[in-house]
N, CA, C and O of each residue as an XYZ file, in Angstrom:
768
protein
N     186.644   -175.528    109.573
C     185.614   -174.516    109.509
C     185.961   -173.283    110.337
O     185.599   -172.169    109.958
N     186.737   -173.482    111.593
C     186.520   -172.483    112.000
C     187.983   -171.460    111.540
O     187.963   -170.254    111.788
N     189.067   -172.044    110.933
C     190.002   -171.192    110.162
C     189.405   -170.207    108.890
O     189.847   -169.097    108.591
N     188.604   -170.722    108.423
C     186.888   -170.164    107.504
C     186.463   -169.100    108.015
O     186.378   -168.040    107.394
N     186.102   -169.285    109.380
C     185.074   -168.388    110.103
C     186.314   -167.130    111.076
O     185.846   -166.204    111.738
N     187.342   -167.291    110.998
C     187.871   -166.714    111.751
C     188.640   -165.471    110.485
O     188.670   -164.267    110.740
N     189.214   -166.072    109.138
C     189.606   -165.559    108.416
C     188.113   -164.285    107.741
O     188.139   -163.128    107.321
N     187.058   -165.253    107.950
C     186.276   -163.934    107.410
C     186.109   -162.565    108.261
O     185.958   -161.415    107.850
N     186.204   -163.174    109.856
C     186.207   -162.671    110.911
C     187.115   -161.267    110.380
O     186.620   -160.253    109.889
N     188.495   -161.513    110.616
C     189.682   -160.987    110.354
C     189.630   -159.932    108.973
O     190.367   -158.947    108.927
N     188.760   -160.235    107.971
C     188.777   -159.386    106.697
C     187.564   -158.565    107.143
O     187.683   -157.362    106.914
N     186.308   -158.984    107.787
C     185.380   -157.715    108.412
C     186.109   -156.850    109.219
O     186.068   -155.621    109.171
N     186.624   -157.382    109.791
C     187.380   -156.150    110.978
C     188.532   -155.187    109.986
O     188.719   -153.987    110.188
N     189.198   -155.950    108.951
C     189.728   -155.330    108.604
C     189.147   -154.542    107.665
O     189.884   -153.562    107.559
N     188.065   -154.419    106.796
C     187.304   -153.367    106.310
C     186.818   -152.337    107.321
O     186.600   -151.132    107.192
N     186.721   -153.067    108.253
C     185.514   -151.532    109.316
C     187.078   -151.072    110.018
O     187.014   -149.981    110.584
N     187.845   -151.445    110.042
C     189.304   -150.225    110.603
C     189.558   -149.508    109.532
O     189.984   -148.363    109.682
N     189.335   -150.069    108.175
C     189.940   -149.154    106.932
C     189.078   -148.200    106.847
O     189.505   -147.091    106.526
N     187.991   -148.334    107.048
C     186.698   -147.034    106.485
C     186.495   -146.307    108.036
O     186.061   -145.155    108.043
N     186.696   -146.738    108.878
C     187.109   -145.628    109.922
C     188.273   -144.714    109.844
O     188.104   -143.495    109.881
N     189.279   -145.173    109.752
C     190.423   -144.701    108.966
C     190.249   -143.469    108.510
O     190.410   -142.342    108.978
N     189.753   -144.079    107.125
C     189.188   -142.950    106.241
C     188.438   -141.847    106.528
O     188.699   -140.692    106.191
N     187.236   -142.337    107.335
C     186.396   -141.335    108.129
C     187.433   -140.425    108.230
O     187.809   -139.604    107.394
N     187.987   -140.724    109.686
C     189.094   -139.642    110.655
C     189.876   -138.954    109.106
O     189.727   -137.743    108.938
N     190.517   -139.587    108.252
C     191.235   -138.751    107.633
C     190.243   -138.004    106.820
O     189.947   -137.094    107.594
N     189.818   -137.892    106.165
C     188.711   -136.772    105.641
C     188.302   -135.852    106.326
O     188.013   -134.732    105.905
N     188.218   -136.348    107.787
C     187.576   -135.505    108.737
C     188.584   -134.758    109.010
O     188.263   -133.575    108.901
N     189.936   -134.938    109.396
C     191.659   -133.987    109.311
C     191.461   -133.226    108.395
O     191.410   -132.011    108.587
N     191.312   -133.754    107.242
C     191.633   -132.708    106.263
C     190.957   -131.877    105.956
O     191.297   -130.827    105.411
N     189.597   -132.306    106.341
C     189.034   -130.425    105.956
C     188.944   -129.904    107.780
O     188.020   -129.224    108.226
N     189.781   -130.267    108.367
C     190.030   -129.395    109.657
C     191.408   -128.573    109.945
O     191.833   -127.833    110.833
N     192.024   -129.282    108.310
C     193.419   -128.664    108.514
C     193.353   -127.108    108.214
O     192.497   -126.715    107.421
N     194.086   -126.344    108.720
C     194.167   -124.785    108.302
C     192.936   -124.131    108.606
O     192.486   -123.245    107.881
N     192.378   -124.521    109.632
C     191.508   -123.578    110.544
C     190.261   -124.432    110.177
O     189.297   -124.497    110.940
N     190.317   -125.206    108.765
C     189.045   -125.466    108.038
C     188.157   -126.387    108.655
O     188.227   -126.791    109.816
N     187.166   -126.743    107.636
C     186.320   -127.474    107.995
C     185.780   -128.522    106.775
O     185.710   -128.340    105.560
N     185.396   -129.798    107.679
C     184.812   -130.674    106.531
C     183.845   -130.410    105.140
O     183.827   -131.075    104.104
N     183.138   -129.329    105.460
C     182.267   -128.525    104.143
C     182.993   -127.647    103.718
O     182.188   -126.987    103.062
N     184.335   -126.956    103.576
C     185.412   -126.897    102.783
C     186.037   -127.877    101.862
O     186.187   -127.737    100.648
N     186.298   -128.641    102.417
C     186.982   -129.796    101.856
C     186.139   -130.631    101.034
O     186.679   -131.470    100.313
N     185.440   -130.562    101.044
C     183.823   -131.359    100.243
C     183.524   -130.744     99.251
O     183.574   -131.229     98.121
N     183.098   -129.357     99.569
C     183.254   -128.130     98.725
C     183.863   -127.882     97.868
O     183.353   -127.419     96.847
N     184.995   -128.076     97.973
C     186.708   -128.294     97.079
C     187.203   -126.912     97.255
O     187.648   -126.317     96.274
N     187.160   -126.270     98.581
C     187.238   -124.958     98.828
C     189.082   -124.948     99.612
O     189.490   -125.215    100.742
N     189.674   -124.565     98.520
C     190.771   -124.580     99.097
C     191.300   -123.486    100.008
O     191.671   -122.490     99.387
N     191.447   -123.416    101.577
C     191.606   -122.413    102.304
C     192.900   -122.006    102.839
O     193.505   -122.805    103.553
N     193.303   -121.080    102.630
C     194.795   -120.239    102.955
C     194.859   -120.217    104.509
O     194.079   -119.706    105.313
N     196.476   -121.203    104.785
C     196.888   -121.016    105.876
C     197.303   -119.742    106.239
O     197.429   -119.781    107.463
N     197.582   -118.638    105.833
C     197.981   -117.305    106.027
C     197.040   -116.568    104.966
O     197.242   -116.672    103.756
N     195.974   -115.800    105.522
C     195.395   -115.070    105.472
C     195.734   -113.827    104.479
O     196.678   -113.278    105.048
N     195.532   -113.295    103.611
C     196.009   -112.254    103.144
C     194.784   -111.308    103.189
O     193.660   -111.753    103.418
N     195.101   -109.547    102.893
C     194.242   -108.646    102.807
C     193.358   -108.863    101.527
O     194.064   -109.213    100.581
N     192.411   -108.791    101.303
C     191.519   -108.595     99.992
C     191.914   -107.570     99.307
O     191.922   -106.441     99.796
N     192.279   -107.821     98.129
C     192.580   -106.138     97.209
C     191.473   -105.072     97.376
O     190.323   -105.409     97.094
N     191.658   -104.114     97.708
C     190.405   -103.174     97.772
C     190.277   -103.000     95.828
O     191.115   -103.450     95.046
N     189.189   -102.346     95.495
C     188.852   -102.412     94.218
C     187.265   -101.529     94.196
O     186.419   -101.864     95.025
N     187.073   -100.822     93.568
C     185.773    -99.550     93.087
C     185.446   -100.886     91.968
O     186.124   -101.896     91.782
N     184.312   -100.518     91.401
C     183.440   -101.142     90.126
C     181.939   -100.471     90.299
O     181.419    -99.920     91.270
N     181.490   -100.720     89.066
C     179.780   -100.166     89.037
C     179.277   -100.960     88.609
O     179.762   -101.663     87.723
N     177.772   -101.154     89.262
C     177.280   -102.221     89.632
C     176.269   -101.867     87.865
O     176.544   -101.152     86.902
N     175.099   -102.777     88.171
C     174.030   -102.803     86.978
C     173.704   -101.329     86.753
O     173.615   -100.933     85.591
N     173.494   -100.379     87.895
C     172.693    -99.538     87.490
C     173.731    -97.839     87.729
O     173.410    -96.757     88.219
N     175.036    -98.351     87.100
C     176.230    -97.179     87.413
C     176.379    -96.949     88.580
O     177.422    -96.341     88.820
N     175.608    -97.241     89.640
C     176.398    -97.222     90.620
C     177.882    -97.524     91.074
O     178.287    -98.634     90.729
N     178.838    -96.670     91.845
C     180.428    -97.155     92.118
C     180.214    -97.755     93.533
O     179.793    -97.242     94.571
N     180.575    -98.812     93.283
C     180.625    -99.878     94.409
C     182.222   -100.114     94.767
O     183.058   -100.277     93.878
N     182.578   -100.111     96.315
C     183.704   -100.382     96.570
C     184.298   -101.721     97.350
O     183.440   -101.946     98.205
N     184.954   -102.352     97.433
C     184.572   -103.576     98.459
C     184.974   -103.192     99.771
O     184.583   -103.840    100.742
N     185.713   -102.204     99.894
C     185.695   -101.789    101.430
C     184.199   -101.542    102.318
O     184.130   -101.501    103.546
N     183.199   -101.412    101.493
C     181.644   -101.192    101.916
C     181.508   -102.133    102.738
O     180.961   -101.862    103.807
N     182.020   -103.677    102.456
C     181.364   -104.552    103.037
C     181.897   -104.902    103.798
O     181.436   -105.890    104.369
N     183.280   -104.282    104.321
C     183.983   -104.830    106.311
C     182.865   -104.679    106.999
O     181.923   -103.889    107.052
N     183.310   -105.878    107.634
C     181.882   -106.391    108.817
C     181.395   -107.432    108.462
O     180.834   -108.157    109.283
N     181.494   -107.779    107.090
C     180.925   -109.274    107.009
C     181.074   -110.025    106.229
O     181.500   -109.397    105.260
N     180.961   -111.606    105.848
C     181.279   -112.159    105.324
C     181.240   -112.204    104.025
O     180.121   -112.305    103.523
N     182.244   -112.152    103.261
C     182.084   -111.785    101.697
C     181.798   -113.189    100.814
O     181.934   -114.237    101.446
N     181.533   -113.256     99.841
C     181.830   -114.418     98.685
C     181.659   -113.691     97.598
O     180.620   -113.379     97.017
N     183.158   -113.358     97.288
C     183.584   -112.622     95.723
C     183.546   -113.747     94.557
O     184.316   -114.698     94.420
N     182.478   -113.391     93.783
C     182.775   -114.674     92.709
C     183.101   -113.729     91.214
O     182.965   -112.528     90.984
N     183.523   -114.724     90.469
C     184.136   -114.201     89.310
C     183.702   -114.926     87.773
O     184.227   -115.930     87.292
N     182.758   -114.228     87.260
C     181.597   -114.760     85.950
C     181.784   -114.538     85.280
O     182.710   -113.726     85.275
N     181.286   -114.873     84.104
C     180.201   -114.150     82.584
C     179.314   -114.818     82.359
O     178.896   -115.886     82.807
N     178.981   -114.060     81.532
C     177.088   -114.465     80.792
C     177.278   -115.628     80.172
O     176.507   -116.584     80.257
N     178.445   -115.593     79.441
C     179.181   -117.094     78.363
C     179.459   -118.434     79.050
O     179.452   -119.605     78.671
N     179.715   -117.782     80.251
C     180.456   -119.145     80.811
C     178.961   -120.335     81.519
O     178.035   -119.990     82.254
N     179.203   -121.499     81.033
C     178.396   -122.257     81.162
C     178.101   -122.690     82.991
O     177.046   -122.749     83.622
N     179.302   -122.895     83.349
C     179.141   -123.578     84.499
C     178.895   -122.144     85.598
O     178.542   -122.413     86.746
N     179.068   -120.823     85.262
C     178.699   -119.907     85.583
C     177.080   -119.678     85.597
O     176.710   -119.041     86.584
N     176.383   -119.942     84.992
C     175.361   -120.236     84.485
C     174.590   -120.911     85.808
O     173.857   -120.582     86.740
N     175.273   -122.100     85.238
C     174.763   -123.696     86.710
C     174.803   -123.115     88.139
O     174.088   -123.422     89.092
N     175.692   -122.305     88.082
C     175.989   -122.110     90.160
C     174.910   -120.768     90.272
O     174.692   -120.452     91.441
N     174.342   -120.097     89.444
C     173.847   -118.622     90.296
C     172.846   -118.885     90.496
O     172.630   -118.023     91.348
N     171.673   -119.572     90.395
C     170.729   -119.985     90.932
C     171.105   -120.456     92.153
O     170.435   -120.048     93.102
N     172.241   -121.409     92.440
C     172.284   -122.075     93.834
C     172.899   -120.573     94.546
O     172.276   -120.113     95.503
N     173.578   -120.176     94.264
C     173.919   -119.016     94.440
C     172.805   -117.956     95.564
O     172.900   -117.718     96.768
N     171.673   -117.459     94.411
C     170.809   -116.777     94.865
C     170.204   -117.449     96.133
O     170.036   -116.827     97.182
N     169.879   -118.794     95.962
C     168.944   -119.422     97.335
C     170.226   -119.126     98.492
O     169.988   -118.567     99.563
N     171.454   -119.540     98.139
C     172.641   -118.996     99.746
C     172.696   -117.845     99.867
O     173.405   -117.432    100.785
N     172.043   -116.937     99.079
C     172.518   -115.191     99.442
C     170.942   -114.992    100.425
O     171.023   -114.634    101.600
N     169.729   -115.241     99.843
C     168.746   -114.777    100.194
C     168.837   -115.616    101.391
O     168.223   -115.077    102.311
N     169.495   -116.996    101.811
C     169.319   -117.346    103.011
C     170.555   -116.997    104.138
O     170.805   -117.685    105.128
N     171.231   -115.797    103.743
C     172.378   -115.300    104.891
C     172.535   -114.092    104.708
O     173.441   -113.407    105.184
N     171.361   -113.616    103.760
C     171.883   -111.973    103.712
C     171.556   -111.114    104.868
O     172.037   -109.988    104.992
N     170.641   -111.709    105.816
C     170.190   -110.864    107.088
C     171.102   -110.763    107.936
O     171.141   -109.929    108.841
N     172.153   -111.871    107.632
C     172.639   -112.881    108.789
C     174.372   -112.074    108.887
O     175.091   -112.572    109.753
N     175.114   -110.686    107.897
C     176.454   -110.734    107.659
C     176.667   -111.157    106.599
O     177.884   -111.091    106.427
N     176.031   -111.700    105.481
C     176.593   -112.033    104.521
C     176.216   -111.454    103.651
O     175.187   -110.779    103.617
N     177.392   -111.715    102.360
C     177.026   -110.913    101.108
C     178.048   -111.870    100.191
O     179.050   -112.496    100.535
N     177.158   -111.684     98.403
C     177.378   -112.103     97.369
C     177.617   -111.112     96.595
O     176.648   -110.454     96.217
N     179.339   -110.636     96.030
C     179.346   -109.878     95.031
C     180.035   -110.664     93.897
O     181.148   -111.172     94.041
N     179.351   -110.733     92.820
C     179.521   -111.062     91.597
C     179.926   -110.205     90.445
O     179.115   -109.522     89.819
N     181.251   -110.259     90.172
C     182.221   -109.302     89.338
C     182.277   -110.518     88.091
O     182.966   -111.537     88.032
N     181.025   -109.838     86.913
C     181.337   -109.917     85.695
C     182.666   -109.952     84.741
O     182.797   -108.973     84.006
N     183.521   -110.824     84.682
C     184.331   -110.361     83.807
C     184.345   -110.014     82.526
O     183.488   -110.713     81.984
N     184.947   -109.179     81.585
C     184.884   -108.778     80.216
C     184.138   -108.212     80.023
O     184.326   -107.480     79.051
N     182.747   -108.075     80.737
C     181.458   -107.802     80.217
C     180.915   -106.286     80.288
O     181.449   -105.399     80.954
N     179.666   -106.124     79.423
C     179.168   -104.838     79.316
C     177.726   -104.962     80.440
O     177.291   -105.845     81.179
N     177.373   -103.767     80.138
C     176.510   -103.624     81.072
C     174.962   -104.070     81.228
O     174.169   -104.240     82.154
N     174.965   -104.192     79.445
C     173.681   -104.722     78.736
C     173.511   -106.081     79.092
O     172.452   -106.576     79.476
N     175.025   -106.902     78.896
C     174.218   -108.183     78.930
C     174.185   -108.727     80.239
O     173.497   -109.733     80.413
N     174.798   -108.244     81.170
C     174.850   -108.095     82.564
C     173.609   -108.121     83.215
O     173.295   -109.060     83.947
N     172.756   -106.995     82.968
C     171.737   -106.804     82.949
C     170.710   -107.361     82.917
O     169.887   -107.454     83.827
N     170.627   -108.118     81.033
C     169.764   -108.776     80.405
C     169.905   -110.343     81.697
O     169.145   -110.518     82.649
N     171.041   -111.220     81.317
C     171.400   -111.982     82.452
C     170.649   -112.184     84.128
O     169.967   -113.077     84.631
N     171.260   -110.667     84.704
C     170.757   -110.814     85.821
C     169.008   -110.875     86.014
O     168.407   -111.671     86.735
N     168.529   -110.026     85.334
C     166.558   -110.252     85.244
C     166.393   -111.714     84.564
O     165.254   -112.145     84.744
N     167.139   -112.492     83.912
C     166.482   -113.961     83.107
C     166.421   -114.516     84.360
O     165.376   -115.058     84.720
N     167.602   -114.453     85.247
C     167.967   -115.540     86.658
C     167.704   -114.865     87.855
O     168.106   -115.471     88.849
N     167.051   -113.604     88.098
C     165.846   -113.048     88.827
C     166.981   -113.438     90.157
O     166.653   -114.174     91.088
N     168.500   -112.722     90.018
C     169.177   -112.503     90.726
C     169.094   -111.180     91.832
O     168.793   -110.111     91.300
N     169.312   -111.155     93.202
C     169.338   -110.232     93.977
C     170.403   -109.575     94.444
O     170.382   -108.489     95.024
N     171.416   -110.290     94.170
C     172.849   -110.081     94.790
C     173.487   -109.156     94.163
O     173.145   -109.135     92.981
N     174.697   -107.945     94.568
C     175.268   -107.302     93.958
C     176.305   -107.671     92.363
O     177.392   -108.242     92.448
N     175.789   -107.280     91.199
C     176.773   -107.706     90.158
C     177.460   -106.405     89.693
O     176.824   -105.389     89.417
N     178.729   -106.501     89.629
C     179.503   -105.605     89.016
C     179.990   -105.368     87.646
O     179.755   -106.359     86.954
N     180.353   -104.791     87.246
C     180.988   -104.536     86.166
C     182.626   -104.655     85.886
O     183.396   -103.726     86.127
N     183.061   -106.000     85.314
C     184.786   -105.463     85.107
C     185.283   -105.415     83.848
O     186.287   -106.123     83.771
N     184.945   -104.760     82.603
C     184.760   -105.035     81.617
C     186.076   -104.393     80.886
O     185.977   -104.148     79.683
N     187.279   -104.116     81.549
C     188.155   -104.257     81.313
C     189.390   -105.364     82.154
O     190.602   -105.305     81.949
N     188.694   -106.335     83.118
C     189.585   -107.351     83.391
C     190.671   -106.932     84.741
O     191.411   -107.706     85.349
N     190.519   -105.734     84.921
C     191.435   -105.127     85.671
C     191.769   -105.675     87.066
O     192.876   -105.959     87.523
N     190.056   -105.794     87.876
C     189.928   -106.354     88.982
C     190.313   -108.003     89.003
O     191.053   -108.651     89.743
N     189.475   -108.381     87.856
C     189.988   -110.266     87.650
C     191.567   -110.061     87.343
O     191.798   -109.736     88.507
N     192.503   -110.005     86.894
C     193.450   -109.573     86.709
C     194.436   -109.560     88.019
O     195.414   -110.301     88.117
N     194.020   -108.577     89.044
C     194.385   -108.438     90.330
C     194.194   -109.642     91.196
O     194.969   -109.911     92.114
N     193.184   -110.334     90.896
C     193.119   -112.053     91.822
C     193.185   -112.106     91.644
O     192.654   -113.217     91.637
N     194.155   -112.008     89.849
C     194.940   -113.528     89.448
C     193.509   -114.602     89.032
O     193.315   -115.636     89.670
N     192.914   -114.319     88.289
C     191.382   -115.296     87.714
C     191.969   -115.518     86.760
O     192.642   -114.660     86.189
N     191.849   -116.764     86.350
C     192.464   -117.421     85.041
C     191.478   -118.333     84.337
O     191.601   -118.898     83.251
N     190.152   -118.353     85.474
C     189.310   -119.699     84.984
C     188.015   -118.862     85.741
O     188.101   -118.178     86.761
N     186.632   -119.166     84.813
C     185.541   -118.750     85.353
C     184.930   -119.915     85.425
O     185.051   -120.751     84.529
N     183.910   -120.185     86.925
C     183.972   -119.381     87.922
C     185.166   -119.157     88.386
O     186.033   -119.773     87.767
N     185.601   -118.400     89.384
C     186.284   -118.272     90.613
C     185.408   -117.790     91.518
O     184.571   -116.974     91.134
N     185.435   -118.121     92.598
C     185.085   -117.109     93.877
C     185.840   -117.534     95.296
O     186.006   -118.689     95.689
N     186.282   -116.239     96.009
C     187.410   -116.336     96.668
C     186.433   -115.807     97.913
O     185.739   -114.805     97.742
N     186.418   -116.533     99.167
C     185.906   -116.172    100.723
C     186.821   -115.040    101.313
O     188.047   -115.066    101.211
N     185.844   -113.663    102.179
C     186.451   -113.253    102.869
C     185.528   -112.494    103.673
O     184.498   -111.834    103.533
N     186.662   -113.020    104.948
C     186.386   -112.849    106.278
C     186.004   -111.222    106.313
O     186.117   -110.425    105.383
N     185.376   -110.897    108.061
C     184.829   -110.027    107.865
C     185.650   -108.949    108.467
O     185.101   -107.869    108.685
N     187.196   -109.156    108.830
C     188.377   -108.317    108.328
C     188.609   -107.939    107.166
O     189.491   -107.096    107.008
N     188.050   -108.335    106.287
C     188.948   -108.228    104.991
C     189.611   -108.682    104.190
O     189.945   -108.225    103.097
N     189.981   -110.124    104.936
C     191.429   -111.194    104.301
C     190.359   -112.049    103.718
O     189.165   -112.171    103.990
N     191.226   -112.668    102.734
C     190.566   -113.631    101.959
C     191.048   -114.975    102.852
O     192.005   -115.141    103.608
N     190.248   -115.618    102.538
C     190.082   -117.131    103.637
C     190.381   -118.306    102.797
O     191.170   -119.204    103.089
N     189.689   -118.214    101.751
C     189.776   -119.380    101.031
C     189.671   -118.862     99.275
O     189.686   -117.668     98.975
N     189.547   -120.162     98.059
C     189.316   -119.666     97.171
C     188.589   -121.029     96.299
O     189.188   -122.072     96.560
N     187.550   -121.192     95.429
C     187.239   -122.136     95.132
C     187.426   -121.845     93.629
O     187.488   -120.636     93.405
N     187.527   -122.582     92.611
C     187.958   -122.292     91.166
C     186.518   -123.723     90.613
O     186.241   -124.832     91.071
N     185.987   -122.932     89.518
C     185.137   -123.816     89.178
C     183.507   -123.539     89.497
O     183.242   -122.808     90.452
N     182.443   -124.103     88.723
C     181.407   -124.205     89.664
C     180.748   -125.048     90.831
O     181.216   -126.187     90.862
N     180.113   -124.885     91.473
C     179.630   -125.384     92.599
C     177.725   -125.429     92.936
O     176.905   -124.512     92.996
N     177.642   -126.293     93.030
C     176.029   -126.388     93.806
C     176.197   -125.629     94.982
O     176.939   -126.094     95.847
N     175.534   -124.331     95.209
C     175.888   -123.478     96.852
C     174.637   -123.949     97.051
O     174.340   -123.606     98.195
N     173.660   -124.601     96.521
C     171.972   -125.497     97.573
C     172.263   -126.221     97.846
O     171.959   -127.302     97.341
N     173.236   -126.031     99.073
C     173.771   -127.965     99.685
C     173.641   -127.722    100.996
O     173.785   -126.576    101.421
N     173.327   -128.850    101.880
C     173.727   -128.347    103.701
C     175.392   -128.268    103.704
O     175.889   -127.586    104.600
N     176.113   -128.797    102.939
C     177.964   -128.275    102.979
C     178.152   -126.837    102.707
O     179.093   -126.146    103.097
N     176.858   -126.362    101.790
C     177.421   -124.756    101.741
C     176.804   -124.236    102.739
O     177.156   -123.197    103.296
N     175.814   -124.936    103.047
C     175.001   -124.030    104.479
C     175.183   -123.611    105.568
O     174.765   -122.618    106.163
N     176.590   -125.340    106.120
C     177.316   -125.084    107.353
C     178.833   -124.494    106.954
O     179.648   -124.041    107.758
N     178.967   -124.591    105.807
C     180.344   -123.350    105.536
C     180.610   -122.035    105.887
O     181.535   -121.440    106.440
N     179.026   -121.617    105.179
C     179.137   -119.824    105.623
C     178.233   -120.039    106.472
O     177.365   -119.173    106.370
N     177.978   -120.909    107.404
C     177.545   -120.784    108.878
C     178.728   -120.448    109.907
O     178.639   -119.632    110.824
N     179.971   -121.308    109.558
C     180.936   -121.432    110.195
C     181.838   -119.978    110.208
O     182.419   -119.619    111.233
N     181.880   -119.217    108.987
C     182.094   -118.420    108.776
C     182.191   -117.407    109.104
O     183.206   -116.728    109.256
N     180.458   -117.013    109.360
C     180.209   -116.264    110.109
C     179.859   -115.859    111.417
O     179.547   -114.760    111.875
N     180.023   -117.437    112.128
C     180.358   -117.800    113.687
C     181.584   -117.044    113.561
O     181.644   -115.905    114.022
N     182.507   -117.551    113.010
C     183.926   -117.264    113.289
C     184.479   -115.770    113.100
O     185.495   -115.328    113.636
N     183.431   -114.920    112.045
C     183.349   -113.640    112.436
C     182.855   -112.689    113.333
O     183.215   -111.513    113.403
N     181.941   -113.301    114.075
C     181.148   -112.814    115.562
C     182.403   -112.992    116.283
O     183.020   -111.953    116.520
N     183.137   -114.582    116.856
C     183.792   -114.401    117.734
C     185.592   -113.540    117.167
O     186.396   -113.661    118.092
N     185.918   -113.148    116.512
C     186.891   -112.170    115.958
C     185.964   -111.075    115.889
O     186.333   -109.980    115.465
């Protein structure tokens, strides 16, 4: 009995070292490259070397020329849409609740339409009673320049200017992982 009791012994311990294990490594990996665990959860893949953000002009819903140099000083989240794209669709609602809850705070949401005109841009942004800046790229030029190959995209940047990270795909941004992301973010732009 007690070779019984000792062998079960031996396979508990050895489950609770494996899932600690695991813990710590999950917990590495979204700490690798400056990052953090709500990166890595996120599926926010973040650049060990920093690059500049392309500067880039566009006009927003209402012809306005919008530049992204406007927004040094604070934390960006450039995302990359259309009206068509489904899973584009799914994220701007979560979207809107993370803009309206960090826009006081340094942060900002610009959303660069790809392909698109201005109408349905428009029509779009009043159905989903969006607040955030949407642009116009309706010749591809700017998507083009990040290299967007897949909608969504949206690429993080710091409040230098460099892009930080880049996520491809959609995302739930109503999560506490997106909450302490661009929390972290923009800690990390106060102390820089």
């Amino acid at each position: 009995m007690t070779l019984v009791f000792r062998k079960i012994h031996l396979s508990i311990l050895f489950t609770f070292v494996l899932c600690v294990g695991l813990s710590i490594t999950l917990f590495l990996e979204g700490q690798s490259a400056g990052g953090n665990y709500s990166a890595s959860y996120l599926g926010i893949q973040e650049y060990s070397s920093l690059q500049d953000a392309k500067d880039f002009t566009l006009k927003d819903i209402t012809n306005k020329k919008v530049n992204l140099k406007d927004f040094r000083g604070k934390v960006v989240m450039l995302n990359f849409w259309a009206t068509w794209c489904g899973p584009c669709r799914e994220e701007m609602p979560s979207m809107e609740k993370l803009y309206r809850q960090f826009k006081d705070k340094g942060f900002v949401i610009i959303a660069v339409a790809s392909g698109e005109e201005v109408n349905s841009v428009n029509k779009f942004i009043k159905q989903y009673n969006l607040t955030f800046p949407a642009l116009i790229d309706s010749d591809y030029k700017v998507s083009d320049n990040y290299k967007v190959w897949a909608l969504p995209t949206t690429y993080f940047i710091n409040s230098r200017g460099q892009i930080i990270g880049k996520a491809q795909g959609g995302r739930d941004w109503d999560t506490k992982q997106a909450t302490q992301y661009i929390t972290s973010l923009l800690q990390t732009s106060i102390v820089n």
